[in-house]
matplotlib code that plots the C-alpha trace (Angstrom):
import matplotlib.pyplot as plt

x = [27.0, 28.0, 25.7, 25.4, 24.4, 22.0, 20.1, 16.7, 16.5, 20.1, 18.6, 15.0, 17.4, 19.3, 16.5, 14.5, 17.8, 17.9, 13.9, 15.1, 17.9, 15.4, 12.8, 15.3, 17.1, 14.2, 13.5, 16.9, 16.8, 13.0, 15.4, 18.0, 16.2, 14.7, 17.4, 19.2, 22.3, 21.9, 18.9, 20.0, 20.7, 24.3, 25.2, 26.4, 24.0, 27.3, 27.7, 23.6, 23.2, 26.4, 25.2, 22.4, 23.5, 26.1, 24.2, 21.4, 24.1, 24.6, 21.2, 19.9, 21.6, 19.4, 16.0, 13.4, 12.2, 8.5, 7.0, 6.4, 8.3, 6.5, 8.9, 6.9, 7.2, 3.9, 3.6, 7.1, 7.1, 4.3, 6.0, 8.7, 6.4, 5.3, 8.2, 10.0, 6.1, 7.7, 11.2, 9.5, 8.3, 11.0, 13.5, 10.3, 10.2, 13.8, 13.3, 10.7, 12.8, 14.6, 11.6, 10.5, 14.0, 13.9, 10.0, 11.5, 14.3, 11.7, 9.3, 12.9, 13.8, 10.4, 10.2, 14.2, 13.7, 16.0, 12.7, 13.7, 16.7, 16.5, 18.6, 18.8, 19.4, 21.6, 20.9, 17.1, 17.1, 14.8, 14.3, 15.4, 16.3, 19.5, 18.8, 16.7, 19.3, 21.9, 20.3, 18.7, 22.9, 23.4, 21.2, 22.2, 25.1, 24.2, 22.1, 25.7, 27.7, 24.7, 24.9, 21.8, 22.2, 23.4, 20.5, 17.9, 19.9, 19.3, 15.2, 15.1, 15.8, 13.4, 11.0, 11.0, 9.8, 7.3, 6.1, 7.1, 8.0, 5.5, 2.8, 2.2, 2.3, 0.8, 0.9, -1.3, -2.2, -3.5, 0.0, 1.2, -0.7, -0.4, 3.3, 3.7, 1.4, 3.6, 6.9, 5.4, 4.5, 8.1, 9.6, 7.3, 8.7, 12.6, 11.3, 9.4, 12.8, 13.3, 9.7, 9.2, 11.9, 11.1, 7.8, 8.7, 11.2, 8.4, 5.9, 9.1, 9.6, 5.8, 5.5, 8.7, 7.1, 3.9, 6.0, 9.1, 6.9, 10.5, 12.3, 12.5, 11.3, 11.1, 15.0, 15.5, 14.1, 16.0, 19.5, 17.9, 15.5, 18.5, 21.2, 19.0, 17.6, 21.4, 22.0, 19.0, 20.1, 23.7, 22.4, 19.7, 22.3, 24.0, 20.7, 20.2, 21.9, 19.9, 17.2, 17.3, 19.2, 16.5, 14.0, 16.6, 17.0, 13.0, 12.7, 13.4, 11.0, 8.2, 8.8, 8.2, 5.3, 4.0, 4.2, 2.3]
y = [87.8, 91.4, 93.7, 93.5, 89.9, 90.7, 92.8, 91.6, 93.9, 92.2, 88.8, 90.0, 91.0, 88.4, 85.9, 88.3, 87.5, 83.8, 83.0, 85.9, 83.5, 80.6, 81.9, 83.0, 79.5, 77.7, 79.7, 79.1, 75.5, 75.0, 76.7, 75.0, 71.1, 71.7, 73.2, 70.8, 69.2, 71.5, 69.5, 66.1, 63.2, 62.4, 66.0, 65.2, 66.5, 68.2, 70.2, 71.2, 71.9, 74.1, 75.9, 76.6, 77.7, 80.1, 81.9, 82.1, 84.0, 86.4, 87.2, 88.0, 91.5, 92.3, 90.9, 93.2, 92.1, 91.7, 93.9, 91.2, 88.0, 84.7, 82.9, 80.2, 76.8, 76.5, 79.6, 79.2, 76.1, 77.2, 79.9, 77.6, 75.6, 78.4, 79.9, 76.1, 76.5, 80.1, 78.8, 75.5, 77.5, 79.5, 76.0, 74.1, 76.6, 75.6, 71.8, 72.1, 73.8, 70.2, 68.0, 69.5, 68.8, 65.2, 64.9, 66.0, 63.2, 60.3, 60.9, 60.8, 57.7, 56.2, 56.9, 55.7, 53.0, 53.9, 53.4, 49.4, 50.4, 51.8, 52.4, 54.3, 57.9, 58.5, 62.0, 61.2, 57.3, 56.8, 54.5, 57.1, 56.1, 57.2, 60.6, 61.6, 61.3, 63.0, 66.2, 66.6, 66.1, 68.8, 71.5, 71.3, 72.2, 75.1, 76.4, 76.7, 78.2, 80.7, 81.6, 80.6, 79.5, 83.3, 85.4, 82.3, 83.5, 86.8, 86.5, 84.7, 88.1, 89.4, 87.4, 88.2, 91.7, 90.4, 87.7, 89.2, 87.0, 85.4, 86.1, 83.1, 82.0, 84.3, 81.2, 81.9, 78.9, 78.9, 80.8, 77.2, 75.6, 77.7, 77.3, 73.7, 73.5, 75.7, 73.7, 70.3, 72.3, 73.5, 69.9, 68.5, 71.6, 70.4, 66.8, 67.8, 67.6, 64.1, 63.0, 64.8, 62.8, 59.1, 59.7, 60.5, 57.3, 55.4, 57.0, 55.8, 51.9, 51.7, 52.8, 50.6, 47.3, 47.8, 47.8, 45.1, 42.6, 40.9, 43.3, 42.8, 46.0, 45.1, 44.5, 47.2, 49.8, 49.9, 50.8, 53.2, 54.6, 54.7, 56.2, 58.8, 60.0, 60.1, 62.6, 64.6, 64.5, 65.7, 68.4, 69.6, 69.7, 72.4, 74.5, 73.2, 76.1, 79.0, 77.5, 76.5, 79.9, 82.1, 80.1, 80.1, 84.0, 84.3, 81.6, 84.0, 86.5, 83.9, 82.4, 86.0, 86.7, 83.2, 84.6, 87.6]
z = [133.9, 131.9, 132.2, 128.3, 128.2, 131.2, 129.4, 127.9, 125.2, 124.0, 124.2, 122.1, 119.1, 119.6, 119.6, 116.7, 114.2, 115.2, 114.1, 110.9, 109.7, 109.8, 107.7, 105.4, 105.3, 105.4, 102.0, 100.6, 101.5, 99.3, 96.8, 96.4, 96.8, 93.9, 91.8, 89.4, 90.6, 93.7, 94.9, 93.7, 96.0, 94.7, 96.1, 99.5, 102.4, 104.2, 101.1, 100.5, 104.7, 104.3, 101.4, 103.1, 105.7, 104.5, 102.1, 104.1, 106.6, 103.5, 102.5, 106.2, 106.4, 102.8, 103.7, 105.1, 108.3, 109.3, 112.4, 114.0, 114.2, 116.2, 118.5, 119.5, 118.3, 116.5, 114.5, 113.8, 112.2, 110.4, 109.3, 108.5, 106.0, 104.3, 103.6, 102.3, 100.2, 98.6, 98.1, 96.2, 93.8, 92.7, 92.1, 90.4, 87.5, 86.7, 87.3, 84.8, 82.4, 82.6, 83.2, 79.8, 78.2, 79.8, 77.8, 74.5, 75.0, 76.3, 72.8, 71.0, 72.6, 71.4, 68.3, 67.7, 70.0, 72.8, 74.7, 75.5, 76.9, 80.3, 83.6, 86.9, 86.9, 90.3, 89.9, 90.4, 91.3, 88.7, 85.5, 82.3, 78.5, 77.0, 75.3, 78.1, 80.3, 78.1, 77.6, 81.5, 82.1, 79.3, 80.4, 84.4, 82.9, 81.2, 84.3, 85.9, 82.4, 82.0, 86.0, 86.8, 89.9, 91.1, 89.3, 91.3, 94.3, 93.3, 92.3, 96.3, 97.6, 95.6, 96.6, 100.4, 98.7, 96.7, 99.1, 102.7, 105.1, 107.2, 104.5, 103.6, 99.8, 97.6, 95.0, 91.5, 91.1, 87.4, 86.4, 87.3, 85.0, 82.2, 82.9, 82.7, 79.6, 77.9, 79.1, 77.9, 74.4, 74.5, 74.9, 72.1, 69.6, 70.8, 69.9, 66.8, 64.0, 65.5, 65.6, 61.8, 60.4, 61.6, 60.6, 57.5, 57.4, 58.4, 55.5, 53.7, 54.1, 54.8, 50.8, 50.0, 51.4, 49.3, 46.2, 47.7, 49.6, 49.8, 52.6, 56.0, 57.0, 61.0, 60.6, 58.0, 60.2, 63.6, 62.2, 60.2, 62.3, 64.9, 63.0, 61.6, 65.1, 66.3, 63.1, 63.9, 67.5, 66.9, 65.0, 67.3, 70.2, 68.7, 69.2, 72.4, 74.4, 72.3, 72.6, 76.6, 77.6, 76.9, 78.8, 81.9, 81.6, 81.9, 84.8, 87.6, 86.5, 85.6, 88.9, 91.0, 88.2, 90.0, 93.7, 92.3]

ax = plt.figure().add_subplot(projection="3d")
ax.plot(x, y, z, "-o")
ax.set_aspect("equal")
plt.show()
C-alpha cells in the first residue's frame, strides 16, 4: 500500500465526504420524489437513482459541512431520515400547487358531470376525472417551461443553510396548515367561473320547468351543462399559466419560510 492510502487522516476525509454526499442525496432524493413528473412512478427508477445521484455529486462541493459528522450506522440513518423529512418538505409545496389544481378540476368535473366518468392516472395510479387530469398534466408542464425544477434545485442548497445538516427538521408546523388552506382556497377561486356559471344554468332551467312543465329538463341539462363547462374551461385555460406561475415563483421561498 502507498504511503498516501496508508494514511488515516486520507481515509477520515475520505470517509467524512462519503457520509457528506449521503445526507446531501438523501435530501435531494425527498426532493425530487415529491416533485411532479420527477417523482412519478412512470419515470423510470434508472433515470430518478441517476438524477440523484449526479446532482447530488454537484451540490456537495456548495454545501457547508457540519463539525461533526456521525459515521455510525445508527445516527446515520437517522440522520438520513431527517434529512429525506427536510427534502419532503421542499417538493410537497409544489405537489400541492398541483393537488390544488387537480381540486379545482374534480369540483369542475362535478358540477359538468365529468364526475361518472373516471380512469387510472399512470402518473399517480390512481382513479381521476377528465379535467382533473388535464390540467395536473398542464401545470407539470409549466413547472418545467417556467424552470422550476432548477430554482427547487437552487432553494435545496439553500436549505442546508437554513436547516444545517444534521439538525434535524426545523418544520413549522402551523405554516403547513395555513399553507394548504390557502392552496384548497386557491383551487376553489380557479373552479369558481365554472361553478358560477352552471349554477346559474341550473337557476336557469330550474325557473324554465316551473313555467314549461313539458321539457325534459334531466335530458336538457347534460349537453348543456357539458358544453358550457367546456367553453368556460377553454377560456379559463388561457389564464391558467398567469395564474399558476406566480404561485410557482413563490413556492421555493414559502417552502424555506416552512423550515424557518
Amino acid at each position: 500500500m502507498t504511503p498516501t492510502l496508508s494514511n488515516a487522516a486520507v481515509w477520515a476525509f475520505t470517509a467524512d465526504k462519503v457520509v457528506l454526499w449521503l445526507l446531501v442525496m438523501t435530501r435531494l432524493t425527498g426532493l425530487l420524489s415529491a416533485m411532479p413528473l420527477l417523482g412519478a412512478t412512470k419515470l423510470p427508477l434508472q433515470v430518478r437513482v441517476a438524477l440523484a445521484v449526479l446532482v447530488s455529486l454537484v451540490l456537495v462541493p456548495v454545501v457547508p459541512a457540519p463539525a461533526v459528522l456521525s459515521t455510525g450506522i445508527p445516527a446515520l440513518l437517522s440522520q438520513m431520515a431527517s434529512e429525506l423529512a427536510v427534502g419532503l418538505v421542499l417538493g410537497t409545496v409544489v405537489a400541492w400547487i398541483i393537488e390544488a389544481v387537480a381540486f379545482a378540476g374534480g369540483l369542475m368535473d362535478m358540477q359538468m358531470g365529468f364526475s361518472f366518468v373516471q380512469f387510472l392516472d399512470p402518473s399517480t395510479a390512481q382513479n381521476t376525472s377528465v379535467s382533473a387530469s388535464f390540467m395536473v398534466q398542464a401545470a407539470s408542464v409549466l413547472v418545467f417551461v417556467t424552470g422550476l425544477h432548477r430554482v427547487m434545485i437552487l432553494a435545496l442548497v439553500d436549505s442546508f443553510r437554513v436547516a444545517p445538516l444534521g439538525q434535524g427538521v426545523p418544520l413549522q408546523v402551523m405554516g403547513l396548515v395555513i399553507l394548504l388552506g390557502q392552496l384548497l382556497v386557491k383551487g376553489f377561486q380557479l373552479a369558481f367561473p365554472v361553478l358560477a356559471v352552471l349554477f346559474l344554468m341550473d337557476l336557469l332551467l330550474a325557473i324554465s320547468g316551473q313555467f314549461m312543465p313539458q321539457l325534459q329538463l334531466l335530458q336538457l341539462s347534460f349537453p348543456l351543462k357539458i358544453a358550457m363547462g367546456l367553453v368556460i374551461l377553454g377560456l379559463m385555460l388561457r389564464q391558467l399559466g398567469p395564474w399558476l406561475i406566480p404561485l410557482f415563483e413563490r413556492a421555493p421561498r414559502i417552502a424555506l419560510r416552512l423550515l424557518g
